[in-house]
N, CA, C and O atoms as CSV, one atom per row, in Angstrom:
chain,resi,resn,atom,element,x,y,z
A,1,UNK,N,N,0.849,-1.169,0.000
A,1,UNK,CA,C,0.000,0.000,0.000
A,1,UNK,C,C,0.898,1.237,0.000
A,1,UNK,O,O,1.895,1.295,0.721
A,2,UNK,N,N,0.591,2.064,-0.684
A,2,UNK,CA,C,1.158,3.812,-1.228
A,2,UNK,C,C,0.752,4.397,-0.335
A,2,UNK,O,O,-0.438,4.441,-0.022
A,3,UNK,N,N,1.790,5.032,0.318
A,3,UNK,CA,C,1.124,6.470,1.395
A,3,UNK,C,C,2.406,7.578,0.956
A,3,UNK,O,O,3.579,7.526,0.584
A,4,UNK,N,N,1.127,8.815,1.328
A,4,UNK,CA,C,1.712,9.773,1.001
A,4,UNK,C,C,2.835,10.890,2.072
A,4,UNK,O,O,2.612,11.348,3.193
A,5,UNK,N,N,3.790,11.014,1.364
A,5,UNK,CA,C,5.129,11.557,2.367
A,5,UNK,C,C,5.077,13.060,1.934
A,5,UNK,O,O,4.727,13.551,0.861
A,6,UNK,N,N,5.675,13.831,3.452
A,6,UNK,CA,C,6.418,15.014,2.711
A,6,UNK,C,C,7.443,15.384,3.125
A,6,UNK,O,O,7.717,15.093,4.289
A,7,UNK,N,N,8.358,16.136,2.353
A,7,UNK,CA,C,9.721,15.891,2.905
A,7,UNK,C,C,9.949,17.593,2.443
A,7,UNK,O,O,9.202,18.420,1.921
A,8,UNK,N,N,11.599,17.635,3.003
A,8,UNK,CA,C,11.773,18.950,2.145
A,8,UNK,C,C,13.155,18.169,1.531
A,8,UNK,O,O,13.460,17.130,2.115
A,9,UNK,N,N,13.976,18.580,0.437
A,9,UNK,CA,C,15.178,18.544,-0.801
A,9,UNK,C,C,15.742,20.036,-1.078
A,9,UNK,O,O,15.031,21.026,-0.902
A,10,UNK,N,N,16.943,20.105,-1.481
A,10,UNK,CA,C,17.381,20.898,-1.517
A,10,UNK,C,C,16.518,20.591,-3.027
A,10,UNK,O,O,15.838,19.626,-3.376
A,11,UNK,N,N,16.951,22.107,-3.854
A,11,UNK,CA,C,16.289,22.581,-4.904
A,11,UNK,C,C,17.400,21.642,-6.085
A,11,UNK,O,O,16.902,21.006,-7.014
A,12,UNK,N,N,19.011,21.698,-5.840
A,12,UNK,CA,C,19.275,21.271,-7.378
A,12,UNK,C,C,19.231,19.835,-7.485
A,12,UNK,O,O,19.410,19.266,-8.561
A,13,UNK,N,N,18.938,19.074,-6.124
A,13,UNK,CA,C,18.444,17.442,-6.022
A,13,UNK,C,C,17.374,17.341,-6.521
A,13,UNK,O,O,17.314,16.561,-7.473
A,14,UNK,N,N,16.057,18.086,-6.097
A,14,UNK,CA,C,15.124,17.525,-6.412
A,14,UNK,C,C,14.781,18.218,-8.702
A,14,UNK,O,O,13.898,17.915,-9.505
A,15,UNK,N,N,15.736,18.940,-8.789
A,15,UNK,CA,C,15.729,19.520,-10.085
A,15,UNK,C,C,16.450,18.357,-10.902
A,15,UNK,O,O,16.183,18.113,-12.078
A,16,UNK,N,N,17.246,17.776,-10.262
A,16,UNK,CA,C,18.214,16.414,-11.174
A,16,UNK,C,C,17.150,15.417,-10.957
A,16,UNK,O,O,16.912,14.849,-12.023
A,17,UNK,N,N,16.637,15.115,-10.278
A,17,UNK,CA,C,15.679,13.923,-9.939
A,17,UNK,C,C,14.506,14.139,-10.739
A,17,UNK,O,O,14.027,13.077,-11.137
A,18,UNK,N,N,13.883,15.179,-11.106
A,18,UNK,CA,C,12.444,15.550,-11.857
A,18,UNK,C,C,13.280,15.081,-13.549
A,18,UNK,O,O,12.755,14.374,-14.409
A,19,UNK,N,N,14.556,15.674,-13.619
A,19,UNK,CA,C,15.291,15.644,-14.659
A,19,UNK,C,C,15.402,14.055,-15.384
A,19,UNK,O,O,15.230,13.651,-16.534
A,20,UNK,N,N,15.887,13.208,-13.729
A,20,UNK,CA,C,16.149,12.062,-14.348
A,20,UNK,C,C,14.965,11.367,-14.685
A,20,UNK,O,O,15.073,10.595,-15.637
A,21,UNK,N,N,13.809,11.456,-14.112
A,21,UNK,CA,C,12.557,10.869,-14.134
A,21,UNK,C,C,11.908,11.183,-15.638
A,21,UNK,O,O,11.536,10.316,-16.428
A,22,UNK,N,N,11.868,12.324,-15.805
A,22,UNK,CA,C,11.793,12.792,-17.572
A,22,UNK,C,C,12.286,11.858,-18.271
A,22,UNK,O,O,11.650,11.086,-18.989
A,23,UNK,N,N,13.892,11.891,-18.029
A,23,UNK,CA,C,14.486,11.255,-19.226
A,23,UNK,C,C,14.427,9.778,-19.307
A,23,UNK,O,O,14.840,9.173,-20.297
A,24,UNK,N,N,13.815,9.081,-18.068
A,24,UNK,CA,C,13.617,7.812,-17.907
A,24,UNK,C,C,12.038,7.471,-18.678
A,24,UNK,O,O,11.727,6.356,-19.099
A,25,UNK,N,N,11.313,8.483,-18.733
A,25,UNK,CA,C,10.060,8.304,-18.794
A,25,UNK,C,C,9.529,7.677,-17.416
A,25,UNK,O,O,9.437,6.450,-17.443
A,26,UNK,N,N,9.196,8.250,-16.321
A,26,UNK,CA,C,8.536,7.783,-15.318
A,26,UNK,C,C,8.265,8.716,-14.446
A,26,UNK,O,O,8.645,9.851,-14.735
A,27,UNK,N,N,7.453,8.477,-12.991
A,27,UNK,CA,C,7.511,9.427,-12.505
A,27,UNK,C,C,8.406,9.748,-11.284
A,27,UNK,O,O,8.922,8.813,-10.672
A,28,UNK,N,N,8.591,10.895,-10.944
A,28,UNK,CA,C,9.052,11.225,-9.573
A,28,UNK,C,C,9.085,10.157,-8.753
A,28,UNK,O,O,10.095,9.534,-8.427
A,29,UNK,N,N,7.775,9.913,-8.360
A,29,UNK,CA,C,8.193,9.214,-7.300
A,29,UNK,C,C,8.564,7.694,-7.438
A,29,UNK,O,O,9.158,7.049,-6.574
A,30,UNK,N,N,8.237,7.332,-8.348
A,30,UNK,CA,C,8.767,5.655,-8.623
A,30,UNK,C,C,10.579,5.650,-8.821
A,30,UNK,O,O,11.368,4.714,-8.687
A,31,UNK,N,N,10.817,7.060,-9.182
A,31,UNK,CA,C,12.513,7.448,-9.049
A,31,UNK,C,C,12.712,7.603,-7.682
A,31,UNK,O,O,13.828,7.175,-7.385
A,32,UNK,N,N,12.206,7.961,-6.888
A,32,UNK,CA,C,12.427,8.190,-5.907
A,32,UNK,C,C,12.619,7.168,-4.569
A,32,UNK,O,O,13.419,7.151,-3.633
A,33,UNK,N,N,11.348,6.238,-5.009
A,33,UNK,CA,C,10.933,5.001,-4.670
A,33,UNK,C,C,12.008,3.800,-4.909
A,33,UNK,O,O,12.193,2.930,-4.058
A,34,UNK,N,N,12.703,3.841,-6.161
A,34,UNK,CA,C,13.814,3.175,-6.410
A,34,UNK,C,C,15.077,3.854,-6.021
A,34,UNK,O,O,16.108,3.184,-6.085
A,35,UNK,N,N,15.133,4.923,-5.679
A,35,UNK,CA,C,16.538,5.205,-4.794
A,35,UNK,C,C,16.111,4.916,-3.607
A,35,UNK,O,O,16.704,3.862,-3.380
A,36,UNK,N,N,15.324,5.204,-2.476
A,36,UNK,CA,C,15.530,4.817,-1.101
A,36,UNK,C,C,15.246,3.146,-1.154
A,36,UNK,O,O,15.824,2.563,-0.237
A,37,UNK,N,N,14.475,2.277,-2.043
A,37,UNK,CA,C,15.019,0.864,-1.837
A,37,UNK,C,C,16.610,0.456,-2.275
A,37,UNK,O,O,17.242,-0.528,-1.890
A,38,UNK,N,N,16.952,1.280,-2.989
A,38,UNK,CA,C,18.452,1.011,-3.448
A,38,UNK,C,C,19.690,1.069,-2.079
A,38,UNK,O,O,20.717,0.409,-1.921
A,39,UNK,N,N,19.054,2.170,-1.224
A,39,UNK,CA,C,19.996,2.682,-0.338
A,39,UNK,C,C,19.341,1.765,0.818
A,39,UNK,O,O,20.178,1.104,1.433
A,40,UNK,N,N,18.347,1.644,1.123
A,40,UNK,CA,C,18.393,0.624,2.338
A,40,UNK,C,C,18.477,-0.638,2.200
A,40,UNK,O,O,18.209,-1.382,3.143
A,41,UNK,N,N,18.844,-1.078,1.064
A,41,UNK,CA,C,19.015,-2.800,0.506
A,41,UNK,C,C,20.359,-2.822,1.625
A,41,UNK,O,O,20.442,-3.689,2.495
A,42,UNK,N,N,21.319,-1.794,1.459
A,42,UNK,CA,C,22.926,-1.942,1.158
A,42,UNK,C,C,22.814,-2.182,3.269
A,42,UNK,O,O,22.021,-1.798,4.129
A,43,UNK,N,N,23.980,-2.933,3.271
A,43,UNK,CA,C,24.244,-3.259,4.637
A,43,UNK,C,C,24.448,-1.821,5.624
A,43,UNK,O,O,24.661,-0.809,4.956
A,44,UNK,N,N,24.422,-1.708,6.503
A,44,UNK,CA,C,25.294,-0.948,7.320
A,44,UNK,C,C,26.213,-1.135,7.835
A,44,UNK,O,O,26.203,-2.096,8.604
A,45,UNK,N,N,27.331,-0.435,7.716
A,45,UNK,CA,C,28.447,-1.078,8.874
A,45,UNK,C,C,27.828,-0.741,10.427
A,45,UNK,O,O,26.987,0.077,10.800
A,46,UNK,N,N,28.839,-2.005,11.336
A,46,UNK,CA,C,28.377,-2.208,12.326
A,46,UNK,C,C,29.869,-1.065,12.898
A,46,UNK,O,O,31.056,-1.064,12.574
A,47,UNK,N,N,29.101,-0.248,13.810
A,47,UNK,CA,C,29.847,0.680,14.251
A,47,UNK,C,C,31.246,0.409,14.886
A,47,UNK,O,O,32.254,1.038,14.566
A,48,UNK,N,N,31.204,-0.822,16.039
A,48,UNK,CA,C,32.208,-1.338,16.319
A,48,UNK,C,C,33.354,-2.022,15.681
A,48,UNK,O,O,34.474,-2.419,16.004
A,49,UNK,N,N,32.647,-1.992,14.712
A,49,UNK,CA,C,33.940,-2.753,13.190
A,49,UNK,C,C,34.299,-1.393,12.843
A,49,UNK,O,O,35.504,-1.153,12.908
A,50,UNK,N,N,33.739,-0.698,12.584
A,50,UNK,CA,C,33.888,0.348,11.724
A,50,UNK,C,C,35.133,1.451,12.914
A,50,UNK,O,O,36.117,1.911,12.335
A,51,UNK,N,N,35.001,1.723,14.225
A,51,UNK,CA,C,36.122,2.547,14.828
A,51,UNK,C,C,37.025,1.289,15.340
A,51,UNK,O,O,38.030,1.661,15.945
A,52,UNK,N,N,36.846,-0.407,15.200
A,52,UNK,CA,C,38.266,-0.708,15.327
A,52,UNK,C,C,39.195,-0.963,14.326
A,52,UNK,O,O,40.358,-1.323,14.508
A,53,UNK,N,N,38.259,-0.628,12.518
A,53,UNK,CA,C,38.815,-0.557,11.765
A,53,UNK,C,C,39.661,0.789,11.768
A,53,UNK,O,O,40.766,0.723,11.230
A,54,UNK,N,N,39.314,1.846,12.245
A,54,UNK,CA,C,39.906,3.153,11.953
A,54,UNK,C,C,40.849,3.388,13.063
A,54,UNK,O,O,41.744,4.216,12.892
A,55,UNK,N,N,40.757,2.797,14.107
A,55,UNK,CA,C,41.909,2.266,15.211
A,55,UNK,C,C,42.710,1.561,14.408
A,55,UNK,O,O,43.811,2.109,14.359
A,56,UNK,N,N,42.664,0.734,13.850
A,56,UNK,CA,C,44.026,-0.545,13.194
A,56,UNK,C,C,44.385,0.849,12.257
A,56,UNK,O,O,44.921,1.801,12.824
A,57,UNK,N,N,44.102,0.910,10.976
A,57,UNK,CA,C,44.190,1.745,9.947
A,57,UNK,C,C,44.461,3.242,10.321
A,57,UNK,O,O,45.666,3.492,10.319
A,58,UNK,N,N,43.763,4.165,10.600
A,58,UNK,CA,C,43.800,5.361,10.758
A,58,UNK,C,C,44.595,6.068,11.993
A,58,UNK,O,O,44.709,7.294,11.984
A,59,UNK,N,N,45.148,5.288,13.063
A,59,UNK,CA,C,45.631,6.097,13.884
A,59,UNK,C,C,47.308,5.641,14.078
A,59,UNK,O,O,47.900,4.575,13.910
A,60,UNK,N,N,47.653,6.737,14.428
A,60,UNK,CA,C,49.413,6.824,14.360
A,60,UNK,C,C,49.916,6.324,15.551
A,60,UNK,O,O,49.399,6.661,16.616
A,61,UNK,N,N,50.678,5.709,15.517
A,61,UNK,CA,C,51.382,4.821,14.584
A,61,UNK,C,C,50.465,3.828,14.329
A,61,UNK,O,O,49.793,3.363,15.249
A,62,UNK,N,N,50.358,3.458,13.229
A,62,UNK,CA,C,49.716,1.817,12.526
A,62,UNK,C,C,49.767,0.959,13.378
A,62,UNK,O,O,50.834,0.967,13.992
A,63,UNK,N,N,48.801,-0.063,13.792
A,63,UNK,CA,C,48.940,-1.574,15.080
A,63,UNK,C,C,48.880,-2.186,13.686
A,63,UNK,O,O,47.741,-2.546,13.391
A,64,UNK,N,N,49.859,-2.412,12.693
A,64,UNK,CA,C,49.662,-3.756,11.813
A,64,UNK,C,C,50.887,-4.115,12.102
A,64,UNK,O,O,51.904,-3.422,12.133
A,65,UNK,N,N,50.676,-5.749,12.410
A,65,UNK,CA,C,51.792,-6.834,12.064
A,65,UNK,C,C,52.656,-6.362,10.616
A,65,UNK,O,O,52.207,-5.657,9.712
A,66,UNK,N,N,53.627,-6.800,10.678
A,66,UNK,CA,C,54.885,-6.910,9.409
A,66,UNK,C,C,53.867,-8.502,8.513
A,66,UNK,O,O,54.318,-8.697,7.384
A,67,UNK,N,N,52.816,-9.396,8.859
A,67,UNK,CA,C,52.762,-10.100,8.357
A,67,UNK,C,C,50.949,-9.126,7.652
A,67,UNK,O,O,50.573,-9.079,6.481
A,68,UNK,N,N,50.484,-8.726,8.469
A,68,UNK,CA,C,49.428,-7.766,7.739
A,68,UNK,C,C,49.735,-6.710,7.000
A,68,UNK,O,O,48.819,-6.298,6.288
A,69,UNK,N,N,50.990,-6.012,6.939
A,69,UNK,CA,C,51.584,-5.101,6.082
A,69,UNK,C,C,51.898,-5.705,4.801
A,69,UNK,O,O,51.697,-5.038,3.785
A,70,UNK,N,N,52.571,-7.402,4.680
A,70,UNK,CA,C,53.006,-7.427,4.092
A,70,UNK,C,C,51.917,-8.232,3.055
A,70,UNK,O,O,52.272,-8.665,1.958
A,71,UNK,N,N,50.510,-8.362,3.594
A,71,UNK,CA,C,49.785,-8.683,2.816
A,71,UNK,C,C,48.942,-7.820,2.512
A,71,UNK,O,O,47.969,-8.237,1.884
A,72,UNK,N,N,48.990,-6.633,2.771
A,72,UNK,CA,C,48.224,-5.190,2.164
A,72,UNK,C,C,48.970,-4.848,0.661
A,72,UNK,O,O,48.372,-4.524,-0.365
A,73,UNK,N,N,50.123,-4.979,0.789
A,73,UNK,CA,C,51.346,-5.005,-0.071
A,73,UNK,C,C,51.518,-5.734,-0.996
A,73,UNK,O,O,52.076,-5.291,-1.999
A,74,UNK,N,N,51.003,-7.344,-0.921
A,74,UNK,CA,C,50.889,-8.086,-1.879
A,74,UNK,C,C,49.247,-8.294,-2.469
A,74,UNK,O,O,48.833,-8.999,-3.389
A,75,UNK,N,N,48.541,-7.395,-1.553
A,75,UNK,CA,C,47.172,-7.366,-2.206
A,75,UNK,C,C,47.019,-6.817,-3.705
A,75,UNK,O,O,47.395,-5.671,-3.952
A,76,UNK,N,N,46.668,-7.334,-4.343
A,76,UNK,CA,C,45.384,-6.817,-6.089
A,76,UNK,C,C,44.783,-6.298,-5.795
A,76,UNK,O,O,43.837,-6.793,-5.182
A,77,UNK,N,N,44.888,-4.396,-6.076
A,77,UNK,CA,C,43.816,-3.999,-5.646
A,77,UNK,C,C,42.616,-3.779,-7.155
A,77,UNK,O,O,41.664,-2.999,-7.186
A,78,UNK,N,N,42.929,-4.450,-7.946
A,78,UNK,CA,C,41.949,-4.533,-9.099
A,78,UNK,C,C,40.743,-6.109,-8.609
A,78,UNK,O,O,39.824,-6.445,-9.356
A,79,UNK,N,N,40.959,-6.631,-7.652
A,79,UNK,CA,C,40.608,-8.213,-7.346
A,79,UNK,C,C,39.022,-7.351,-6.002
A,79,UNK,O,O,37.875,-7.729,-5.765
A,80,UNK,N,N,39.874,-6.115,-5.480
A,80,UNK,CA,C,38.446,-5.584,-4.081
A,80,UNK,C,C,37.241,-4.840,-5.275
A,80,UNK,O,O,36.181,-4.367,-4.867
């Protein structure tokens, strides 16, 4: 069931979005409708991964092993 929302958008979002919906042939809101299912499909990171990732990675000096360095190093990054 369809219910009706109101929101506010800045002006040159909702001007690209009327834009893209034109050029798709459809309307507003079925564009619209397919971006917020697009964006809440996608996982969230779990916060606690996410600051002990930026603890390992981001803070000075680096906590990586010489054996995790040396596989950052031998990583493909055309393969992530």
């Amino acid at each position: 069931m369809k219910r009706k929302v109101g929101t506010l958008l800045e002006e040159d979002v909702l001007r690209k979005a009327k834009r893209r919906a034109v050029d798709e042939g459809r309307p507003l809101s079925g564009l619209i409708q397919d971006a917020l299912e697009s964006y809440l499909s996608t996982r969230t990171v779990d916060p606690a991964k996410r600051d002990a990732a930026y603890q390992l990675y981001c803070e000075y000096p680096m906590k990586l092993t010489s054996a995790q360095f040396k596989a950052v190093l031998e990583e493909d990054a055309w393969d992530l």
